[in-house]
LUMLUMDO-134229 format. One record per residue (C-alpha): residue in one letter; x negated, y, z negated. Coordinates in pm, whole numbers, padded with zeros to 5 digits, always signed. Each point is the difference from the previous one (the first is absolute). Example, Ala and Ser with C-alpha at 12.3 -4.5 7.8 and 13.67 -1.06 7.14 Angstrom:
# LUMLUMDO-134229
A-01230-00450-00780S-00137+00344+00066
END
This chain:
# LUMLUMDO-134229
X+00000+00000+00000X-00107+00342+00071X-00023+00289-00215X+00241+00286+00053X-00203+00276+00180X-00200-00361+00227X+00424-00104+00103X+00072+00366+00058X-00291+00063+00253X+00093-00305+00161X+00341+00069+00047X-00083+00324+00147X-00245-00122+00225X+00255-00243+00171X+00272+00196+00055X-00181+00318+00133X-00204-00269+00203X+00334-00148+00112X+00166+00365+00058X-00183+00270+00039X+00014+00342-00202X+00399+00066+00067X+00082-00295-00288X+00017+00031-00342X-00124-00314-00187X+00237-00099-00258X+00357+00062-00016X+00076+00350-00250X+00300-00113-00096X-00093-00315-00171X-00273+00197-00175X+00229+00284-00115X+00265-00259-00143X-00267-00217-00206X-00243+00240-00110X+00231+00185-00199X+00093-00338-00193X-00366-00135+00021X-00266+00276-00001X+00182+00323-00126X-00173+00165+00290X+00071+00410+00067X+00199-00074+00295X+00377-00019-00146X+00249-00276+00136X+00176+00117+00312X-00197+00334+00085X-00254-00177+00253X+00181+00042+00317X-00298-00199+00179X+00173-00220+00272X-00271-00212-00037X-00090-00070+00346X-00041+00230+00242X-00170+00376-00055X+00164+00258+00062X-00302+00224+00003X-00244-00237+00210X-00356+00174+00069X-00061+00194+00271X-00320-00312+00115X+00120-00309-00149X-00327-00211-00078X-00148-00275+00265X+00112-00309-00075X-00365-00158+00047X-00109+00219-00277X+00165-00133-00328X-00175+00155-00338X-00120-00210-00212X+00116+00150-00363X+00358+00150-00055X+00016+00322-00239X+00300-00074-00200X+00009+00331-00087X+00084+00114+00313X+00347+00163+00089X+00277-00187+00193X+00053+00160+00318X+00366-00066-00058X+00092+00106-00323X-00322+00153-00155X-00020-00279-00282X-00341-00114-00068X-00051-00330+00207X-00097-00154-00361X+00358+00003-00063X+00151-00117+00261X-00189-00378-00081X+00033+00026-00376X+00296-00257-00023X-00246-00272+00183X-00200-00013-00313X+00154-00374-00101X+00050-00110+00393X-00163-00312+00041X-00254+00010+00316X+00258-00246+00204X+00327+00199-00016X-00245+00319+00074X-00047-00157+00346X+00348-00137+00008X+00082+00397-00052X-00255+00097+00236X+00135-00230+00301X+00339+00175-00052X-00164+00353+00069X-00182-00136+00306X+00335-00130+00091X+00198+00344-00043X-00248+00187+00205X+00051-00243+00273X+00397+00040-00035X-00058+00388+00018X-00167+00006+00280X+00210-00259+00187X+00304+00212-00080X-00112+00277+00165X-00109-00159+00295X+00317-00189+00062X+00213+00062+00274X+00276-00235-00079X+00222+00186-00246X+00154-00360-00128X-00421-00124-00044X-00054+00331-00165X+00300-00047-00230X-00165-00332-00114X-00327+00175-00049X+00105+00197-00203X+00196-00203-00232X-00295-00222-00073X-00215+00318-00030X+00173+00104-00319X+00076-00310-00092X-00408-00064-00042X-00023+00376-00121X+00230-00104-00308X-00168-00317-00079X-00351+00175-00004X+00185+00287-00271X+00145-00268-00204X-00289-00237+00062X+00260-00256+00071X-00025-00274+00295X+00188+00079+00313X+00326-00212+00048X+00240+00106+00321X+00374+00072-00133X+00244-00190+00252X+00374-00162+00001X-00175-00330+00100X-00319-00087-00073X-00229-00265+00233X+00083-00265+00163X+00321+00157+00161X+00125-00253+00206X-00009-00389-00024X-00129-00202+00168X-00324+00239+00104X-00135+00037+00336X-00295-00214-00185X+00261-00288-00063X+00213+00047+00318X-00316-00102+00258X-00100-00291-00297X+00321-00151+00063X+00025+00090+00391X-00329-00197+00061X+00125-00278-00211X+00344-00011+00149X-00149+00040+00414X-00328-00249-00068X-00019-00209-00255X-00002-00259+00184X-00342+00033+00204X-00333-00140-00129X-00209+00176-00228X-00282+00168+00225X+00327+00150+00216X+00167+00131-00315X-00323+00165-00095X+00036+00186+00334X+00370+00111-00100X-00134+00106-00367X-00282+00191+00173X+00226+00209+00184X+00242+00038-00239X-00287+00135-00254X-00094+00242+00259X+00406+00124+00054X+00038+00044-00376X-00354+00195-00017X+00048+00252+00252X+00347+00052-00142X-00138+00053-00318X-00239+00256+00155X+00276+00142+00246X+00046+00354+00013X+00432+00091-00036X+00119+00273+00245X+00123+00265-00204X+00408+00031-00028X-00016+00336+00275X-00188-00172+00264X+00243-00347-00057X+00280+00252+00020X-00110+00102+00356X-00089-00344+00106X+00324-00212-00081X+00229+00283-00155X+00295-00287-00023X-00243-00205-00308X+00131-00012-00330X-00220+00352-00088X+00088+00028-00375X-00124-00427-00067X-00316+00087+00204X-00077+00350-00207X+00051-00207-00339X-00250-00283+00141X-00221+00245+00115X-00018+00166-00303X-00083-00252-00189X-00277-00136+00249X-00149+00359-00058X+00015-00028-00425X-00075-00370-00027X-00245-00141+00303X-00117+00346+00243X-00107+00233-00282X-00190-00270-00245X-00211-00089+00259X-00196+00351-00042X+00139+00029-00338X-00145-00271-00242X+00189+00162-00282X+00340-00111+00168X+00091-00355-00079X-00058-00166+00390X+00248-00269+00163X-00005-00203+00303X+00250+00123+00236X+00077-00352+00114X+00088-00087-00394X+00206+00261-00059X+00245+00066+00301X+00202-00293+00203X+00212-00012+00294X+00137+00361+00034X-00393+00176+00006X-00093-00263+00227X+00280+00013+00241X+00004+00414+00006X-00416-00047+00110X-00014-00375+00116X+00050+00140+00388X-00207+00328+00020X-00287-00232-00187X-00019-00291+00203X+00050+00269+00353X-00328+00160-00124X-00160-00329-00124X+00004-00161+00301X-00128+00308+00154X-00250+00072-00158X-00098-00361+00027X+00017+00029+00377X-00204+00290-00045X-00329-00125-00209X+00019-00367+00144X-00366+00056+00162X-00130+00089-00357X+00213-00304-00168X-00271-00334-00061X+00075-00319+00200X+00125-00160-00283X+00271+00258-00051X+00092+00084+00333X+00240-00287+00087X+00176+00053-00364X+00029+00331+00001X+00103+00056+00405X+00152-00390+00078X+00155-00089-00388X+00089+00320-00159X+00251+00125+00271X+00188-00280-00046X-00008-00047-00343X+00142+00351-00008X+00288-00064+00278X+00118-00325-00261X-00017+00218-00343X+00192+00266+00230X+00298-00229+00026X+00037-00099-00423X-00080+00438-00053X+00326+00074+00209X+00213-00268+00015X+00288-00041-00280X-00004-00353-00081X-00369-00067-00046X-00036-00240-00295X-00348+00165-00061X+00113+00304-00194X+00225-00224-00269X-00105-00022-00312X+00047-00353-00026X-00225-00093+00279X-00199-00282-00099X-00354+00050+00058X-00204-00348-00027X-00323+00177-00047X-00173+00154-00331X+00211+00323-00038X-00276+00310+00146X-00123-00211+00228X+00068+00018+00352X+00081-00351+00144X-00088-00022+00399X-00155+00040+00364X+00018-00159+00339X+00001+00077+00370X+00334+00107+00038X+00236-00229+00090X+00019-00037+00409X+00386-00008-00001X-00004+00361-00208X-00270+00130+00177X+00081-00106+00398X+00188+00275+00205X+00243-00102+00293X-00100+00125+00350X+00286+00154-00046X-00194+00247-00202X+00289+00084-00245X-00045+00272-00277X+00019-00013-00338X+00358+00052-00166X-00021+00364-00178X-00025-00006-00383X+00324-00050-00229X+00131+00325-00128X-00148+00042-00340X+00205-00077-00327X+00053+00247-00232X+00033-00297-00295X+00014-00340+00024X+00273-00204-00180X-00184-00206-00252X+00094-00365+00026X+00179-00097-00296X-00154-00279-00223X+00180-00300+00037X+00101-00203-00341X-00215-00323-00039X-00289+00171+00201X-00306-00131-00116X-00222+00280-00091X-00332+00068+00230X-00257-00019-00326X+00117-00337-00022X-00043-00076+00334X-00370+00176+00057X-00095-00220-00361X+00094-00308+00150X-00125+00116+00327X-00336-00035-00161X+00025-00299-00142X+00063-00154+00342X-00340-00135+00119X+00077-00214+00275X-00018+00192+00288X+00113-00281+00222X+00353-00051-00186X+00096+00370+00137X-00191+00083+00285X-00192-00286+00150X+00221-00179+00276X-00356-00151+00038X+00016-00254-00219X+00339-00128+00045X+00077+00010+00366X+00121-00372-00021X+00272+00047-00252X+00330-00063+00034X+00091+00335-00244X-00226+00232+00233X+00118+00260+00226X+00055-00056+00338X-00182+00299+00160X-00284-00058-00285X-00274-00193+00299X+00097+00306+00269X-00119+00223-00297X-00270-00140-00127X-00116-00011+00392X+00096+00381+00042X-00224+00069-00273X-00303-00157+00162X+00094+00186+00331X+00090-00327+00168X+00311+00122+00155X+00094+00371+00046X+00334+00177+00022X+00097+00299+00241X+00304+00156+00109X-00039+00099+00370X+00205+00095+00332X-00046+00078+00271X+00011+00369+00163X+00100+00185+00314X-00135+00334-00089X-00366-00068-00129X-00277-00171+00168X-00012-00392-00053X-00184-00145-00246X-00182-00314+00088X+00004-00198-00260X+00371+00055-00097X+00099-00057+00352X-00159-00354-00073X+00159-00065-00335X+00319+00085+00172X-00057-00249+00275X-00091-00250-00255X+00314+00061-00177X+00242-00025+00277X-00173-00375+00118X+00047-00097-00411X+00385+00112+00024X+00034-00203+00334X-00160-00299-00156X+00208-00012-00343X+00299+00124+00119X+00064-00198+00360X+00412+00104+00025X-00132+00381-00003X-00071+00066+00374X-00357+00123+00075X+00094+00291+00199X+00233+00095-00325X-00268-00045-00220X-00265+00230+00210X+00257+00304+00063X+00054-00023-00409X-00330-00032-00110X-00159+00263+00241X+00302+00232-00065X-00120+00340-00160X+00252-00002-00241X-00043-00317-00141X-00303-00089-00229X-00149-00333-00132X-00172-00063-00293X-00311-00195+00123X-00182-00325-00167X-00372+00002+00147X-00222-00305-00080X-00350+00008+00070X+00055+00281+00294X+00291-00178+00123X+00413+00051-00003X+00174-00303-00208X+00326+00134-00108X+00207+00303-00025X+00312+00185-00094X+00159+00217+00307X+00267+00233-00145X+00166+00313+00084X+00033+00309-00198X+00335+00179-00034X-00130+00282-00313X+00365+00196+00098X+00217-00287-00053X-00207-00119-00307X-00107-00386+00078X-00242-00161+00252X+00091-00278+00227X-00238-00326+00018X-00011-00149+00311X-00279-00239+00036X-00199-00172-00297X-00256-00264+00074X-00326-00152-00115X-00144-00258+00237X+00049-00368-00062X-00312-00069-00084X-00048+00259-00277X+00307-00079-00155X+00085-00116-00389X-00294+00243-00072X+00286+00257-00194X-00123+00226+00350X+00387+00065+00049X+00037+00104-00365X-00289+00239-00063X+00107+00121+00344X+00361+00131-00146X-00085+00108-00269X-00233+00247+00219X+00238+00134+00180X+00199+00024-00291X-00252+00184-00174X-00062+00203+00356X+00375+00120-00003X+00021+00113-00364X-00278+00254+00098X+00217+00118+00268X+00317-00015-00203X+00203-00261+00232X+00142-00222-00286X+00238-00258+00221X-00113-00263+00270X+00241-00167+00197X-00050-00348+00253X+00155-00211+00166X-00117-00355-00088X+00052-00296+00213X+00040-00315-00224X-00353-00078-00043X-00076+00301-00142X+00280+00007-00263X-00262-00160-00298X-00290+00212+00061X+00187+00311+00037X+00225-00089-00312X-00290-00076-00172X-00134+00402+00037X+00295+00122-00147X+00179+00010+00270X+00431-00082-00050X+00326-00017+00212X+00140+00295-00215X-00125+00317+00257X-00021+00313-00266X-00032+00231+00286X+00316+00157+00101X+00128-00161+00396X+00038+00349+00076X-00337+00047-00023X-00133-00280+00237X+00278-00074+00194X-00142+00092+00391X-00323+00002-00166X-00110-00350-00007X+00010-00274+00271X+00255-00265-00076X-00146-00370+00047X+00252-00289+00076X-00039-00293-00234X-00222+00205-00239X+00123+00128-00354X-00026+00354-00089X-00242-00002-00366X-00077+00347-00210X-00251+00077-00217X-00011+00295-00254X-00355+00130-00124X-00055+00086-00358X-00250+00302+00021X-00147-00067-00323X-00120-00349+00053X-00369-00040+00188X+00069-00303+00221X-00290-00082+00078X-00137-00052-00372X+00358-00114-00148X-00101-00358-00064X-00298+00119-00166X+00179+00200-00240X+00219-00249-00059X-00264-00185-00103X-00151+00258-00258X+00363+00067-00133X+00062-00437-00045X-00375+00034-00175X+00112+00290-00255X+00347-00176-00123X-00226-00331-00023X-00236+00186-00228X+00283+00153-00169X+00168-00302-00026X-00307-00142-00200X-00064+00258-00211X+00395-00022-00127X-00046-00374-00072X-00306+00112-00221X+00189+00188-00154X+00298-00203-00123X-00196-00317+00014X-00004-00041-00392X+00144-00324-00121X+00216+00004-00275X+00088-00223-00272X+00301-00238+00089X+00362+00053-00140X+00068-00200-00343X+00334+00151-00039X+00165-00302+00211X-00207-00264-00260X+00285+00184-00318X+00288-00049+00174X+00043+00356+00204X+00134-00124+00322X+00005+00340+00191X-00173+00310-00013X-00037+00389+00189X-00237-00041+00300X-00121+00360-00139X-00127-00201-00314X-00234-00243+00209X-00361+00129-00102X-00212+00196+00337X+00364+00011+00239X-00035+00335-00030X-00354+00001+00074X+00104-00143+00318X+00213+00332+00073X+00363-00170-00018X+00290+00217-00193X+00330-00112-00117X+00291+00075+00256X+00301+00179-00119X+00300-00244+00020X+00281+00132+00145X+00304-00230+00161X+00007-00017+00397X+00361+00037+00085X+00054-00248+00271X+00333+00059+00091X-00041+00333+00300X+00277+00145-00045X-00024+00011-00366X-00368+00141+00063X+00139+00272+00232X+00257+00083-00200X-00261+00043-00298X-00291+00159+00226X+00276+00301+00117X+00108+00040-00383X-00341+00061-00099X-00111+00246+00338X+00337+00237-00059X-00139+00034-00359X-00378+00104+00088X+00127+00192+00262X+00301+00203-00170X-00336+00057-00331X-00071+00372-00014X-00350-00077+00088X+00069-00194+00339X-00035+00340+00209X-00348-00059+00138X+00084-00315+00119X+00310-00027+00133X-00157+00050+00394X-00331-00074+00179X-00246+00299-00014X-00007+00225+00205X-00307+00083+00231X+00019+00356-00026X+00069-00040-00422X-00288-00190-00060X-00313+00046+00257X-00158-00357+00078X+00217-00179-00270X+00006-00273+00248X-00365-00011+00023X-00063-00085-00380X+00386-00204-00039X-00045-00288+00239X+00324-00173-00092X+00268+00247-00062X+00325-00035-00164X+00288+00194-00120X+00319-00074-00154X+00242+00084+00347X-00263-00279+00154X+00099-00279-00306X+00386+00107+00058X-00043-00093+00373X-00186-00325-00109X+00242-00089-00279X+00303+00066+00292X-00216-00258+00243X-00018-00257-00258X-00388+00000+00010X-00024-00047-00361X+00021-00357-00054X-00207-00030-00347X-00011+00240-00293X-00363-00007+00085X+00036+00188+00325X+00236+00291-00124X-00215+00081-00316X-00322-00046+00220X+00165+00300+00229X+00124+00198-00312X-00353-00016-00179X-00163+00149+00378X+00202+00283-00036X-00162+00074-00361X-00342-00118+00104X-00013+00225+00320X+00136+00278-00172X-00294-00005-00296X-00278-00072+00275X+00086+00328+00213X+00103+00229-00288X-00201+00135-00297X+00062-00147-00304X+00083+00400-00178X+00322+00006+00336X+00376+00011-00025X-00040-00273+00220X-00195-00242-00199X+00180+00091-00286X+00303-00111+00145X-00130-00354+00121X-00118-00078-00349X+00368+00063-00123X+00234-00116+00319X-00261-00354-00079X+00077-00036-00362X+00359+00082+00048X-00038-00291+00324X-00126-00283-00185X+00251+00057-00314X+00279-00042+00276X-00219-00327+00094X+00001-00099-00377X+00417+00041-00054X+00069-00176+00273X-00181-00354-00072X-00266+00046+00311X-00233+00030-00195X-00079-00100-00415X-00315+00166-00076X-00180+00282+00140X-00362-00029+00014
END
């Protein structure tokens, strides 16, 4: 530790080193307040009018900076207020040497505010500036550490940008080997650092740039980007967070397509100065690991921004690489263009927890204790059973790069490519081949037809199967017209992995019905993909559409857009693993033997199940009896007396109708199974309640729904909890039921 007058040289040599002669050292204030309690100095309590900072009477040749002095006279006046400069360090007497630098840092960190402030342009920057100025100012008078006063503090929405590109590299290729998901986690590191490094567009110039963007959401964000990641990066004083581990979906999607414009051009740009090694990544890999995270930014559905999504790597640690996939990364010679983003939401419904869920810690712990990589993800070793996936071999050989998928067509507008000119050839000789009723001349016009595509198999160079399909985006569904695989490739699982492509390849383009005709051999295999008799697309809607085939059945398929295809049976897999291991770990848990029953040996000849020692371990609970009328018009009769009661109770108001839309904004996004009491009297009239069981089951929704969308301080809850008690006393008189659990 210093002495006093060794600390007070020091402290003046640093700042005036730091800021020339227009900056006091140490704040007046502080002195003036504690020297009056501490040192009974001259100088009373309040009369020092020093602002501490900047001089008001600067001299007229303010002192090189190269040319420091060594001593400080104490005894000098403050240029400021006239106070010795003695006094003005007096209070520091009992600072220990670490919170004098701690101080210090704060002062170097003010200057740079002040002189950022008046060199901004921006007024909303400026306004920033010069919050944090005095916010550092105050901290150094009351020698207090510097926390940033907000509604919401850090991380402000979940999951983070950080998170969100974890889970879309898990959810995209988790699949591919280890040295190609190193490639993935190498460009995903690099996304996440230059967003973390990224310099925002201030709220004016987004203003003039897309003036139709949510501009209040983006002036919060980039508000706090300024306070909580921009400034402490110059500021050490200012606690410092990753942009990426603060901010989710909404930063990202108001930056994700000016950033990746630039990216790429700037890549583009310095591609002669990139190194070998990084020039195929960063030119070949990047783009289109970009163009996939584009789609799960913009699009609505993407399973990547939930909550729940079930990462199966460590948590922080970003799963995977490859060579991007041929089928996502081939372009028709059609040369179409990207669909335009999604309109942004302004918030997202949260997806309501469902009861019985099981919770996600309890699925990452047992997660972990899974060590056998081959029981989840390792078709490898059991390609022979009889439980293993059909398409398991064709992915396992897609891995390897054995076989290859594209979509292709052909064009009339650009100039032909070679080598899918060929692949088109060999496709039309494999549909002659397998399908010998289809006339060849049929088969040519379709597959060489601009607007129809097929979805390519290529083994070693060569065409071996395909799916040829048409397009209709405007009336919502695509039409399959040819799908083959040659004979000699067959009961490979080719013709399943090769669906579930183009199922995967039309949930990207948001075409969510196929329809074909399917002659009678086709029936299993199509049947077998999901595919059923019952058409969900209107026959308005592909009626003159679609070629009608004599002898052939017409066969529908509707795509769930949440569901990867081409990695279902693997996560079936991982999900039949985790209730196997939770399974186990529930039999540990009630496997305790207990002592047998000696009651029987004295003469007891029955006894409550309840009263068996570890059934409730086991998670059983007693039933209430109640007595199942089995006569239905009795049951009706008693059903109607007990609805005219709930509904005529003085608390029945809420319920009497279904909700409204307009009353209660996305009430049908949270409720998933609605009911009201006009709904039950319509059941009741159509003699759909044939049980007690089913009448109280609807009666107990309406109480359930009603305490899952309201707030538990509402009229509306309220009124559940009452309208229910009153309910199940009506149960009680009339015999339904004996005892209410």
């Amino acid at each position: 530790m210093y002495p006093l007058h060794e600390r007070q040289r020091l402290c003046f040599d640093r700042v005036t080193a730091a800021g020339g002669a227009e900056f006091v050292v140490v704040p007046c204030a502080r002195f003036c307040a504690q020297l009056q309690r501490k040192n009974n100095n001259r100088v009373a309590e309040g009369a020092c009018k020093c602002n501490g900072w900047k001089s008001q009477n600067p001299p007229p040749t303010p002192p090189r900076m190269d040319q420091q002095p060594n001593t400080v006279n104490l005894q000098e006046r403050c240029r400021s207020c006239s106070h010795t400069l003695g006094d003005h360090v007096t209070h520091l007497e009992n600072v220990s040497e670490e919170e004098m630098n701690r101080l210090l840092g704060i002062v170097l960190d003010v200057e740079y505010l002040y002189t950022c402030v008046h060199k901004e342009e921006d007024a909303d920057t400026k306004q920033v500036y010069f919050s944090l100025f005095k916010l550092l100012r105050k901290c150094i008078l009351q020698m207090g550490k510097p926390v940033v006063e907000a509604q919401e503090s850090p991380p402000f929405e979940k999951p983070s940008i950080d998170q969100g590109v974890n889970n879309f590299v898990q959810y995209k290729f988790s699949h591919l080997p280890s040295k190609e998901r190193q490639t993935i986690v190498e460009l995903a590191k690099m996304f996440l650092n230059q967003i973390n490094y990224w310099q925002l567009e201030t709220p004016s110039q987004r203003r003039q740039r897309a003036p139709a963007d949510d501009a209040a959401g983006y002036k919060i964000n980039y508000t706090r980007w300024l306070c909580y990641c921009n400034v402490p990066q110059f500021c050490d004083s200012l606690p410092r967070y990753e942009t990426t581990q603060i901010f989710g979906r909404t930063l990202l999607r108001s930056v994700f397509t000016v950033m990746r414009k630039q990216l790429l051009e700037q890549a583009r740009q310095e591609k002669d100065k990139l190194p070998p090694e990084k020039r195929t990544l960063i030119l070949t890999h990047f783009p289109k690991f970009l163009s996939m995270l584009e789609e799960e930014v913009y699009s609505q559905s993407s399973p990547i921004w939930s909550e729940d999504f079930l990462a199966g790597s460590s948590v922080g640690q970003i799963p995977i690489h490859t060579d991007i996939c041929p089928l996502t990364s081939s372009v028709c010679a059609g040369g179409e263009k990207r669909r335009p983003p999604e309109p942004l939401a302004h918030e997202e419904t949260k997806k309501p927890r469902i009861v019985g869920d099981i919770p996600m810690e309890l699925i990452n712990e047992v997660m972990a204790t899974i060590t056998d990589p081959a029981s989840m993800l390792g078709p490898e070793t059991n390609l022979l059973s009889a439980h293993s996936a059909r398409d398991e071999a064709a992915r396992l050989e897609e891995r390897r790069g054995v076989i290859e998928f594209h979509v292709i067509g052909n064009s009339l507008n650009q100039k032909p490519n070679k080598r899918i000119l060929m692949w088109l050839v060999g496709l039309q000789n494999v549909f002659s081949h397998q399908l010998p009723r289809m006339p060849k001349e049929y088969i040519t016009r379709l597959v060489f037809d601009p607007k129809h595509k097929t979805l390519s198999l290529i083994k070693d160079g060569r065409v071996i199967g395909g799916i040829c399909f048409r397009m209709f985006p405007s009336q919502g569904f695509t039409e399959i017209v040819f799908c083959a695989v040659t004979s000699n490739e067959q009961v490979k699982g080719y013709g399943t992995h090769l669906m579930n492509h183009l199922k995967e390849y039309h949930i990207k383009h948001d075409i969510l019905n196929f329809l074909t005709y399917a002659d009678e051999y086709a029936i299993g295999y199509f049947k077998k993909q999901g595919f059923s008799k019952d058409i969900k697309v209107p026959k308005a809607k592909y009626v003159g559409y679609i070629k009608d085939y004599e002898g052939a059945t017409l066969m529908g398929c509707e795509l769930n857009p949440s569901i990867p295809y081409t990695e279902f049976s693997v996560i079936i897999k991982k999900q039949k693993e985790i209730i196997k291991k939770l399974i186990e770990r529930k039999q540990a848990q009630i496997r305790k033997v207990y002592p047998g029953l000696s009651c029987f040996k004295e003469g007891v000849r029955q006894i409550p199940i309840e009263s068996i020692p570890g059934i409730r371990e086991t998670g059983w609970k007693p039933v209430g009896k109640g007595k199942e009328l089995k006569d239905p018009d009795q049951l009706y009769s008693t059903l109607k007396t007990i609805l005219q009661h709930v509904k005529s109770h003085q608390n029945a108001w809420p319920f009497m109708e279904p909700v409204k839309k307009t009353e209660a904004p996305g009430y049908y996004q949270v409720i998933r199974f609605p009911m009201d009491l006009k709904t039950m009297s319509e059941r009741l009239k159509s003699r759909y309640y044939t049980t007690r069981k089913l009448f109280m089951a609807d009666m107990q929704r309406i109480f359930t729904n009603c305490r899952e969308y309201n707030p538990p301080e509402s009229e509306y809850y309220k009124c559940a909890n009452l309208l229910e008690k009153f309910f199940y006393t009506k149960i009680k008189e009339t015999g339904l039921i004996e005892k209410i659990n």
